[in-house]
C-alpha positions as semicolon CSV with decimal commas, in nm:
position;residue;x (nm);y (nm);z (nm)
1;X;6,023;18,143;10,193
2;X;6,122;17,815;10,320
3;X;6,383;17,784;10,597
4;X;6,600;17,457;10,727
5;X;6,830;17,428;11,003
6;X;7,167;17,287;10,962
7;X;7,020;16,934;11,139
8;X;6,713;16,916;10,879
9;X;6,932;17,021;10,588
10;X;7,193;16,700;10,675
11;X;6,878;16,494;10,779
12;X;6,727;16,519;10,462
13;X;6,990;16,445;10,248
14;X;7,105;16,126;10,388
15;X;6,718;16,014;10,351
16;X;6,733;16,176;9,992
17;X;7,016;16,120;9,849
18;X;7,322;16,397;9,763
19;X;7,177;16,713;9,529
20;X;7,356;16,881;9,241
21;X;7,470;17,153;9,421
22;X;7,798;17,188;9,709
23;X;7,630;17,234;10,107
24;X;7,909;17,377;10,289
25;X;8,024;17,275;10,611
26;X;7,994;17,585;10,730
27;X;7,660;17,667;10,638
28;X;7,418;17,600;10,960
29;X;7,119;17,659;10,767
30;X;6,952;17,752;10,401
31;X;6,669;17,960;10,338
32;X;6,486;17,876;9,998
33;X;6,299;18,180;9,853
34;X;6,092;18,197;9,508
35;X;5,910;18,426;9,350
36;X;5,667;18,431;9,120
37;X;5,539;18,659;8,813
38;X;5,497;18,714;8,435
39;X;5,743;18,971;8,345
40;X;6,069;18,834;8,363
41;X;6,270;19,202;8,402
42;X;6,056;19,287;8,749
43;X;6,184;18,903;8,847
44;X;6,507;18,965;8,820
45;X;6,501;19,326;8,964
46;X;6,309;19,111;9,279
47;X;6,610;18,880;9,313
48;X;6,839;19,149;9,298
49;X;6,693;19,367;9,566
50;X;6,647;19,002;9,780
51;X;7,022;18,945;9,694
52;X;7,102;19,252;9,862
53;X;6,886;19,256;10,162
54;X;7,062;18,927;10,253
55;X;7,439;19,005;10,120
56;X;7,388;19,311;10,448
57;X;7,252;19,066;10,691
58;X;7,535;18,816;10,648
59;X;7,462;18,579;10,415
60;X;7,727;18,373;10,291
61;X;7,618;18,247;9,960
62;X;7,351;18,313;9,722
63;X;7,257;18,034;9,485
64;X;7,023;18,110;9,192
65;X;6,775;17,835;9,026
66;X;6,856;17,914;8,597
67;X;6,598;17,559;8,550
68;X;6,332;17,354;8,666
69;X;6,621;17,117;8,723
70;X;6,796;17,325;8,975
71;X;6,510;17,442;9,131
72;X;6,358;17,098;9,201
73;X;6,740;17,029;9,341
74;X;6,691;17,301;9,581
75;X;6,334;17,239;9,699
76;X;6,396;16,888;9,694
77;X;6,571;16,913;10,065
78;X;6,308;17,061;10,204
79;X;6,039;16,864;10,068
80;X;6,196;16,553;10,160
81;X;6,293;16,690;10,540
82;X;5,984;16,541;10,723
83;X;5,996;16,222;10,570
84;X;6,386;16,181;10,718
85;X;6,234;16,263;11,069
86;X;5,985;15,977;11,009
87;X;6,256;15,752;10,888
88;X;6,501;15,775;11,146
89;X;6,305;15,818;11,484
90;X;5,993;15,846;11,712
91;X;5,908;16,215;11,719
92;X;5,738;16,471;11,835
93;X;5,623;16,748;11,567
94;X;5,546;17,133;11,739
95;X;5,390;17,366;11,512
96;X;5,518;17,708;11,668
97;X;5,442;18,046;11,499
98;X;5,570;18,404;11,613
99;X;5,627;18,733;11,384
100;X;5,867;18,649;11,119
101;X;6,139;18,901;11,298
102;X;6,154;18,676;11,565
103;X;6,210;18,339;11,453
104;X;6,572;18,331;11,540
105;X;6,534;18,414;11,886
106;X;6,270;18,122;11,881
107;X;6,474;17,855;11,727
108;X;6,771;17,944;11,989
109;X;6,529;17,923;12,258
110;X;6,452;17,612;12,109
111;X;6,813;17,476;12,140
112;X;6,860;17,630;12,475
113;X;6,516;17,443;12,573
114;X;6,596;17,128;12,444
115;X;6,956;17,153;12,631
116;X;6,771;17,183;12,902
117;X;6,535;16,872;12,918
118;X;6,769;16,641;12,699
119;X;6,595;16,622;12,386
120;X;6,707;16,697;12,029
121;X;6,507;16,871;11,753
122;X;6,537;16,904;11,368
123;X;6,359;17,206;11,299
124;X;6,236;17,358;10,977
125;X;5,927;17,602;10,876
126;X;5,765;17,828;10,662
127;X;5,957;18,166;10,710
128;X;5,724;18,371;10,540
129;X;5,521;18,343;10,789
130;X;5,657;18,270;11,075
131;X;5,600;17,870;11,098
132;X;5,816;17,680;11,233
133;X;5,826;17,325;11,253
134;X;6,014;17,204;11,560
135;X;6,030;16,845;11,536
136;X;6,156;16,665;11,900
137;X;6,340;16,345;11,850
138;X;6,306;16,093;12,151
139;X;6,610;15,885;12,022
140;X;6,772;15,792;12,316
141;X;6,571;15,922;12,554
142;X;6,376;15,666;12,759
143;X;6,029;15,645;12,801
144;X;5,975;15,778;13,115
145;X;6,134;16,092;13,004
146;X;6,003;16,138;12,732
147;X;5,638;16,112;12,889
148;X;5,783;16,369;13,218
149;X;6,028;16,598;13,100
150;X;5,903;16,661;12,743
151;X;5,593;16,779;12,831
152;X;5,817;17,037;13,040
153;X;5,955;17,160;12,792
154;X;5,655;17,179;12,539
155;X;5,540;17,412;12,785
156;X;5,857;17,672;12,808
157;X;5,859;17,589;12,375
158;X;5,506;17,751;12,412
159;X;5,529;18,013;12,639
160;X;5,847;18,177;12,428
161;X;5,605;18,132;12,143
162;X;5,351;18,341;12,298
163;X;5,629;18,596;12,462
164;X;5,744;18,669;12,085
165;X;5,419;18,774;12,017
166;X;5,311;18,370;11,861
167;X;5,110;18,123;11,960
168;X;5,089;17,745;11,975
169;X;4,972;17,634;11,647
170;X;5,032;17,778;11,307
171;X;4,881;17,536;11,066
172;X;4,837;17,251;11,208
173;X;4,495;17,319;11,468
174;X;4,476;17,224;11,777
175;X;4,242;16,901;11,839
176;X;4,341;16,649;12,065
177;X;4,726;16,655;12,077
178;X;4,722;17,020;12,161
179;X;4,450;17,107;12,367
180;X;4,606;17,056;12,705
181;X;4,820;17,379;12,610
182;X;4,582;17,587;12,553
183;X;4,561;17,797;12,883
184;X;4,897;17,893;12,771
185;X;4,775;18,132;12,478
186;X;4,430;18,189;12,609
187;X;4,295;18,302;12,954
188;X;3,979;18,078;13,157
189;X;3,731;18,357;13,005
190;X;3,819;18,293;12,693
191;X;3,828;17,901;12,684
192;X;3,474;17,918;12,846
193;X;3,360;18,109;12,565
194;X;3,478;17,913;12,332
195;X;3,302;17,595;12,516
196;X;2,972;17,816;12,553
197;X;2,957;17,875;12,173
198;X;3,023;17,495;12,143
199;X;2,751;17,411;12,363
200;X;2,475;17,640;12,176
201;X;2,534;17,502;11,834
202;X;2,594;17,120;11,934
203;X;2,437;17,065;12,262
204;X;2,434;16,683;12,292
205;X;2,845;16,737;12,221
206;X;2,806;16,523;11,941
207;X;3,041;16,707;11,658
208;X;3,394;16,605;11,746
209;X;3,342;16,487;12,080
210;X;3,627;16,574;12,293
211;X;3,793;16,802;12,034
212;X;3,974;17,118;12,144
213;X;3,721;17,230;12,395
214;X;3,490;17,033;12,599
């Protein structure tokens, strides 16, 4: 289960090129879902119990894949999503994760964040399982704020992430970029663990030096 925003969806295809298929103006965002299997009559019972589950939670349209064609058309936004971030600006890419059931509230909180400290995001993710990719375009923004506000709101991105029952990374690790956050998600004991286990098995701090903890 794949999910774009309506930004990523019209991101993408101006980097990729129109697909075979109408996106409606209305339409602020598509959620790509495939499944998998042998026996083609428990597919197709699958679809028809997803159809339903989202025709009662207000989906508008549902758009079925009959070819490898169609469903290359489909998956092709979302493959091609990141690269149109790349393309088009300096960014910033968050790898938030919270319990599937809350990813909406986190992608408002998102927009209401990025209101906030003036920045724009194109966010997309993996919503079976809760991944979502926020990515934080400086465009405009100069410099100095985007070296002293953004950080800001990283923070407040974080801490709604761990409110919703998430953390701070879902896929991605945490290594250098991330480690400053960590206090966020995990309490001093816990950190000092983490650096005391370190410290048994590589002493001399010679395995990833300055990774994560230190």
């Amino acid at each position: 289960m794949e999910f774009m925003e309506r930004d990523a969806i019209d991101w993408s295809i101006k980097y990729a090129g129109e697909v075979n298929f109408e996106i409606k103006s209305e339409w602020q965002a598509l959620l790509l879902i495939e499944v998998d299997g042998n026996n083609m009559d428990v597919l197709f019972n699958d679809c028809e119990t997803i159809s339903n589950i989202m025709t009662e939670h207000g989906c508008d349209e549902i758009l079925m894949a009959d070819s490898a064609e169609q469903k290359a058309s489909l998956w092709k936004i979302r493959r091609k999503v990141g690269e149109a971030v790349k393309s088009n600006s300096v960014y910033k890419e968050e790898d938030t994760v919270v319990p599937r059931a809350e990813l909406p509230i986190l992608l408002k909180g998102v927009k209401e964040i990025g209101s906030k400290y003036g920045f724009k995001s194109v966010c997309y993710g993996h919503a079976g399982d809760g991944n979502l990719h926020v990515n934080i375009i400086k465009g405009d923004l100069s410099d100095e704020v985007w070296e002293t506000e953004l950080p800001k709101g990283i923070v407040e991105i974080f801490e709604l992430c761990k409110k919703l029952g998430g953390t701070i990374s879902g896929e991605h690790g945490i290594g250098l970029v991330q480690k400053d956050y960590l206090s966020i998600v995990f309490p001093e004991y816990q950190l000092e663990l983490m650096r005391n286990i370190k410290k048994l098995f590589d002493p001399n701090m010679i395995l990833n030096p300055g990774k994560m903890v230190f």
